[in-house]
C-alpha positions as CSV (number, residue, x, y, z in Angstrom):
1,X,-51.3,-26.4,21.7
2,X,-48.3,-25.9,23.5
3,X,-46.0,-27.6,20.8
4,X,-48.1,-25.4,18.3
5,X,-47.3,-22.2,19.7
6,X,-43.3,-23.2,20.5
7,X,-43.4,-24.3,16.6
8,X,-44.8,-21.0,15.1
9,X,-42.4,-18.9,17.4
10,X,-39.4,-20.4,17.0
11,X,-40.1,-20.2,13.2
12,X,-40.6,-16.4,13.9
13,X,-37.1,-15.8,15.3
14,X,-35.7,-18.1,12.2
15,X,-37.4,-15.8,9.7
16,X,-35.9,-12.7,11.7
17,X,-32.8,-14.2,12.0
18,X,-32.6,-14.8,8.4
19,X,-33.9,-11.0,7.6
20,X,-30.9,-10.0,9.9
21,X,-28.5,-11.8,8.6
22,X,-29.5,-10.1,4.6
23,X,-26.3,-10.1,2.4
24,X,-25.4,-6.8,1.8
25,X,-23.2,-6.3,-2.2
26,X,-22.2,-3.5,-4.2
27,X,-23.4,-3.9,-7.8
28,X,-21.9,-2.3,-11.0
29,X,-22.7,-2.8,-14.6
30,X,-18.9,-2.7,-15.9
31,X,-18.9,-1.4,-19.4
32,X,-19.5,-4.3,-21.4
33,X,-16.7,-3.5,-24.2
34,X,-14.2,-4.6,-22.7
35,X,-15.5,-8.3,-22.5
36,X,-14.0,-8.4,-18.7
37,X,-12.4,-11.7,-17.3
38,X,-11.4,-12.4,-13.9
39,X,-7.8,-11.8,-13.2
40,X,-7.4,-11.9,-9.5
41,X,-9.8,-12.7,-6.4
42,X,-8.4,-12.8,-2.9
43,X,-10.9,-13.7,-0.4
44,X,-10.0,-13.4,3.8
45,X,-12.5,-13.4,6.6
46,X,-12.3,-9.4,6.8
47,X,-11.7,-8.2,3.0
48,X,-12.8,-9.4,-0.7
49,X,-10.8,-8.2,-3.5
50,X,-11.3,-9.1,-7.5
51,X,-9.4,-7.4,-10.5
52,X,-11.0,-7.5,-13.7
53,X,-9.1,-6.8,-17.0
54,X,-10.3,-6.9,-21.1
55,X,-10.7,-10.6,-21.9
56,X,-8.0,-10.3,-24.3
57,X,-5.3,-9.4,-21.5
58,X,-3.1,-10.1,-18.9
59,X,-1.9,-9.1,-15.4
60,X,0.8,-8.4,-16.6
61,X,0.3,-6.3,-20.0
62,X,-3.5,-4.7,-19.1
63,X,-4.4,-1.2,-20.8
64,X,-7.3,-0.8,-18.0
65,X,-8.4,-3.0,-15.1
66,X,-10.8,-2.5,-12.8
67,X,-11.0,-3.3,-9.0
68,X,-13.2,-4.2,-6.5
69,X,-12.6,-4.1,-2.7
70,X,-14.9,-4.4,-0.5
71,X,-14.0,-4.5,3.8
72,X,-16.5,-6.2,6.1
73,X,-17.7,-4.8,9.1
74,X,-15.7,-1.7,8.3
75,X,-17.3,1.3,9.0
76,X,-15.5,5.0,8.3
77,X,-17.7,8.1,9.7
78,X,-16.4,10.4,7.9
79,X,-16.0,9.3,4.1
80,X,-13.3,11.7,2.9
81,X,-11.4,10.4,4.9
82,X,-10.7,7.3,2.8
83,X,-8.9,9.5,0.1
84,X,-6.4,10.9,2.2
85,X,-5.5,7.6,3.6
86,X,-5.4,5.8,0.7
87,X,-3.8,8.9,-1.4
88,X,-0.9,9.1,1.7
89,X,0.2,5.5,1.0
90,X,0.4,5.9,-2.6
91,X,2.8,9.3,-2.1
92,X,5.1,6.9,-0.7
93,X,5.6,5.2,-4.0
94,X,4.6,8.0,-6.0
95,X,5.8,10.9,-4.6
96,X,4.5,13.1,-7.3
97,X,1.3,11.8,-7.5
98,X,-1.9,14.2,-7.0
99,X,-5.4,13.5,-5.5
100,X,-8.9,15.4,-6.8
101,X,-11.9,14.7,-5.3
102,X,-14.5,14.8,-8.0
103,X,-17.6,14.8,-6.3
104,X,-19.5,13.4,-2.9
105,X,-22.6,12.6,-1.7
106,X,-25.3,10.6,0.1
107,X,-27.0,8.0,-1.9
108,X,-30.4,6.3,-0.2
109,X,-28.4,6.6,3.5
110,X,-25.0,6.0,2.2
111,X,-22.0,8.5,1.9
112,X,-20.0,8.1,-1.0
113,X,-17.1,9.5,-2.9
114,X,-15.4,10.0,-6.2
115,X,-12.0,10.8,-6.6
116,X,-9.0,10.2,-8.7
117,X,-5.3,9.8,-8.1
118,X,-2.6,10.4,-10.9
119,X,0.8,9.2,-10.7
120,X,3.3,10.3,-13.9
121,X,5.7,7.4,-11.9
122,X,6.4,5.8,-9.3
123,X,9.9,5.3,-7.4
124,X,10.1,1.8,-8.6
125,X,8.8,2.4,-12.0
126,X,8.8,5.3,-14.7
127,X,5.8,3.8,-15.9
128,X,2.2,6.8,-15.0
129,X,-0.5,4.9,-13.9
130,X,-3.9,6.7,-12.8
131,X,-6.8,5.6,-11.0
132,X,-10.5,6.9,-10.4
133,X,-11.5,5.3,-7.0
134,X,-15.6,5.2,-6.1
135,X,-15.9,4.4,-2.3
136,X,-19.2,3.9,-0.7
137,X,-20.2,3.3,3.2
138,X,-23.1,0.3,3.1
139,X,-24.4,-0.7,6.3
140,X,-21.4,-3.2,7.4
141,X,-19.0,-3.2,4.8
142,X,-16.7,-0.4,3.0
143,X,-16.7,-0.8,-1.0
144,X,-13.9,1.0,-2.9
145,X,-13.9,0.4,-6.2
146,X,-11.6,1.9,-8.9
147,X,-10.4,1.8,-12.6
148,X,-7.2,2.3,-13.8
149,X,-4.9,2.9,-17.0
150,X,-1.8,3.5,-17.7
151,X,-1.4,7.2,-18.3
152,X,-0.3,9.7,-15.9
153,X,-3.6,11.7,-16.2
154,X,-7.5,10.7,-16.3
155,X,-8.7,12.4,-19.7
156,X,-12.2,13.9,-19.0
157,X,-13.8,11.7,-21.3
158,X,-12.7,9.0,-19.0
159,X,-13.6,10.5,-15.9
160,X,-16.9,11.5,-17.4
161,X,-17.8,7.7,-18.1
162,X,-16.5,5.6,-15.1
163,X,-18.4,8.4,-12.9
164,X,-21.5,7.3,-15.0
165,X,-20.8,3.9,-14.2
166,X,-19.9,4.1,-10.5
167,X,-23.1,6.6,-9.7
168,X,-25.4,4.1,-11.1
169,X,-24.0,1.4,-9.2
170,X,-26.3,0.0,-6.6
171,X,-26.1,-1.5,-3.1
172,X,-28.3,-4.8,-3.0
173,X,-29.6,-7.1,-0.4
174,X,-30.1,-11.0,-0.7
């Protein structure tokens, strides 16, 4: 009985220690035009980072890509705060870049942000390039997403779909 009771316990703390250890993933229905491919993915222990770009493509001649970060057990407090770090590193290359936060919010216990940052050049290159940037807190990990193209301003028709896509993205739990 003994043996019985040890068996059906310890199976108890192996199903909560699998519920505790749920994987925890940011997913986003990337507009399915573009016919996306995998360009990059760099894996460490702390961070995950993949850049997607049109199937038709290259790293090196893109018209848009898309990025996906994601930083584990990285948690921010404040979430718009993440602009004006990230925004204070670009001015160092693009000095004449500007930041606009779009719009904020809590979404099912989790702060998120939109913003975009638009750079007409940078001090290495005359070439613009923009970038809308969807950051969200999940429970262990810090996602921030973005698209960009190679113009020196977001048209509104562009921020007006990519915020579609990033708000209806969805934190998930294996």
């Amino acid at each position: 009985m003994k043996k019985l009771f040890l068996a059906i316990l310890l199976s108890g703390f192996t199903i909560i220690s699998s519920f505790a250890q749920k994987t925890e993933s940011l997913q986003i229905a990337w507009p399915a035009e573009y016919k996306w491919k995998v360009a990059s993915n760099q894996k460490t222990n702390a961070a995950l980072m993949i850049e997607l770009i049109p199937g038709n493509e290259t790293l090196v001649n893109w018209s848009v890509m898309a990025t996906m970060m994601s930083y584990k057990n990285m948690r921010v407090p404040d979430i718009t705060q993440v602009p004006v770090k990230l925004f204070a590193t670009t001015k160092k290359s693009a000095p004449q870049a500007k930041l606009t936060v779009i719009e904020k919010g809590v979404k099912a216990g989790h702060q998120w942000i939109l913003y975009k940052i638009e750079s007409p050049s940078f001090k290495n290159s005359n070439k613009p390039e923009s970038q809308l940037y969807y950051v969200i807190q999940g429970d262990r990990t810090l996602y921030v997403n973005f698209v960009a193209l190679k113009s020196s301003t977001f048209a509104t028709v562009y921020v007006f779909k990519w915020t579609n896509v990033f708000k209806a993205s969805q934190l998930v739990y294996k």
